[in-house]
C-alpha positions in Angstrom: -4.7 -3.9 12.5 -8.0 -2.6 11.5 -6.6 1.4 12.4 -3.2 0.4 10.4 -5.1 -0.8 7.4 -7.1 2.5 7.4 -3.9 4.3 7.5 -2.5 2.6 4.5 -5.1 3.3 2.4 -5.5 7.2 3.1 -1.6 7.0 2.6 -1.9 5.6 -1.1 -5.3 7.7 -2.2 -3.0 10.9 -0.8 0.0 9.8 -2.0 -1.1 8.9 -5.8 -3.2 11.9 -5.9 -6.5 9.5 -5.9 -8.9 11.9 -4.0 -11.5 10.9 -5.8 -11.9 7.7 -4.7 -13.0 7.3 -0.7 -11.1 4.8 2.5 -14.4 2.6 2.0 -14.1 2.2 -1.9 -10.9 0.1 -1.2 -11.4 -3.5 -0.5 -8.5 -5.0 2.0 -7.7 -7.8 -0.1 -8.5 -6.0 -3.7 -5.3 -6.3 -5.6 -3.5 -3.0 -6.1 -1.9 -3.7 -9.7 -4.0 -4.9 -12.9 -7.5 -4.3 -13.7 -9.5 -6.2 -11.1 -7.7 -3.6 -8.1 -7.2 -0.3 -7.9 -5.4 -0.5 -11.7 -1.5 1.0 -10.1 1.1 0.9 -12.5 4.8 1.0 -12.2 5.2 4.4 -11.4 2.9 4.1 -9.0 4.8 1.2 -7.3 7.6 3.5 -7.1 5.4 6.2 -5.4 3.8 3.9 -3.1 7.2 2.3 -1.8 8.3 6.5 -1.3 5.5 7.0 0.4 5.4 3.8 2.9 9.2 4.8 3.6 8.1 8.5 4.5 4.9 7.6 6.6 6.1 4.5 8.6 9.5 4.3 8.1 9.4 0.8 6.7 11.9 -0.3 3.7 11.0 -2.3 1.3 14.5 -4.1 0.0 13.7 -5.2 -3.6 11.7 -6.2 -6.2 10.7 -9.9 -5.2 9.7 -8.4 -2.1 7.8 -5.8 -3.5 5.8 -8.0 -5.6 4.7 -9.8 -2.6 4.2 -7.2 0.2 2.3 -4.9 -2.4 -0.2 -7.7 -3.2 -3.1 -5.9 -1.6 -4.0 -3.2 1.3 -4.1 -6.1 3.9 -0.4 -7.7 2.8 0.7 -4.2 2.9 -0.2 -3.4 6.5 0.8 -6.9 7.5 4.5 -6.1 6.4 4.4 -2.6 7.9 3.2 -4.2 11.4 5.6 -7.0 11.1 8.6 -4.4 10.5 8.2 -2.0 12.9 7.5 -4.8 15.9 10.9 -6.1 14.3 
C-alpha cells in the first residue's frame, strides 16, 4: 500500500502542475479540498478524477462517490486498490 500511496501522490503534484511541493510534503490522511489539505478546488477534482482514470484505470462513477474516495491520499489509494483487485 505504502508503494501505491506514493504513486498517488506523484500522480496529483504531476497532474495539477504542483511541482513545487515534494511526495513527503503530503500527509496520507491530509484532506485534499479546503484549507487544512492541500487547498484543491473543483477544477482540480475534475483533473484529479482524469488523471486517476489515465494512470490506473480506475472510474470513479459520480459525485457522492467522489466526495468520499477523494477525502485524502490514503482513501484515494484504498479505492484504487480495492478496484483493480475487483
Amino acid at each position: 500500500m505504502a508503494v501505491l500511496i506514493e504513486r498517488v501522490k506523484k500522480v496529483i503534484i504531476e497532474g495539477l502542475h504542483l511541482e513545487e511541493m515534494g511526495v513527503s510534503e503530503i500527509a496520507d490522511d491530509a484532506p485534499l479540498f479546503g484549507d487544512s489539505g492541500l487547498g484543491l478546488d473543483s477544477v482540480d477534482a475534475l483533473e484529479l478524477v482524469l488523471e486517476i482514470e489515465r494512470h490506473f484505470d480506475v472510474s470513479i462513477e459520480d459525485n457522492e462517490e467522489g466526495r468520499k474516495v477523494l477525502a485524502s491520499v490514503a482513501t484515494l489509494a484504498a479505492y484504487i486498490q480495492e478496484r483493480q483487485a475487483a
